[in-house]
C-alpha positions, 0 to 999 in steps of 0.5 A: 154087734148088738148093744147090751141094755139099750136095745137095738142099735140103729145107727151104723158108724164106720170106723177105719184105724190105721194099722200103727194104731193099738189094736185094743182101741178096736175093742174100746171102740165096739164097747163105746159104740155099744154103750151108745146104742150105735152099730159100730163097725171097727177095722184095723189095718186094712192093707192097701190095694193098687186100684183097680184091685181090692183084697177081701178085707177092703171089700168087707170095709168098703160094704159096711162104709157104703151102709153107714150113716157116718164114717170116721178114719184116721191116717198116719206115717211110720218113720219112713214115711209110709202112709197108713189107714189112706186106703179109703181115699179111692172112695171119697167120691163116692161117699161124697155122691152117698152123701155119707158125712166123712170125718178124716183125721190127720195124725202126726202128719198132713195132706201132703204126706200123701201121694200126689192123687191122694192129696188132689181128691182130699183137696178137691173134696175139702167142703164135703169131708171134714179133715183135720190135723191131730198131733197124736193117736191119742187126741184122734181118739179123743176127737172120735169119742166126742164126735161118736157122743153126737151122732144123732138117734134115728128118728 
């Protein structure tokens, strides 16, 4: 995932969309990331697993996460509720432990549509991951694209 004409990305970004999320944002992601000289890591859809399991593309995911230098996911609910993208809460902590700056968006929904651990390890690690409510797909991206804009060059 090298950048074209703006040399060697050195900033690894992670980000997690959840799988109602339209899978050409994967592609404008990688292209904006590229454009701004990141190594931008994009999954979709990553299915959950009840711990202690973890399906292959959540062990790829959680990799290319721990080797970031920020981490963007968003979380969303279907009409019956379901919650998706919400696989990454099991790692919080130690994201947190990494000191790896966690930027979590809440789309057309809120804390509380999680299941009750979810919702105690966001609570319980408000100061450390940023969490914020978006009312729709949309204005995430927007949110993302800007934050994307300022994460800093390496030294």
């Amino acid at each position: 995932m090298g950048s074209q004409n703006h040399g060697t990305p050195t900033r690894k970004v992670f980000i997690s969309l959840p799988s109602p999320f339209p899978t050409k944002w994967v592609t404008l992601l990688l292209e904006r990331t590229q454009s701004l000289s990141l190594d931008g890591r994009v999954f979709h859809g990553i299915p959950k697993s009840p711990p202690p399991q973890i399906n292959n593309v959540e062990f790829e995911a959680r990799g290319d996460m721990y080797a970031s230098e920020i981490v963007f996911a968003a979380f969303t609910t279907d009409q019956t509720r379901e919650v998706y993208g919400d696989w990454i809460i099991k790692y919080l902590p130690e994201l947190v432990e990494r000191e790896i700056p966690t930027d979590i968006g809440l789309v057309g929904m809120d804390a509380t549509d999680l299941s009750t651990e979810g919702n105690m390890r966001l609570s319980n690690l408000q100061r450390e991951v940023t969490t914020t409510r978006f009312p729709s797909e949309e204005e995430w991206l927007a949110h993302l694209l800007s934050e994307l804009r300022k994460v800093p060059e390496s030294q």
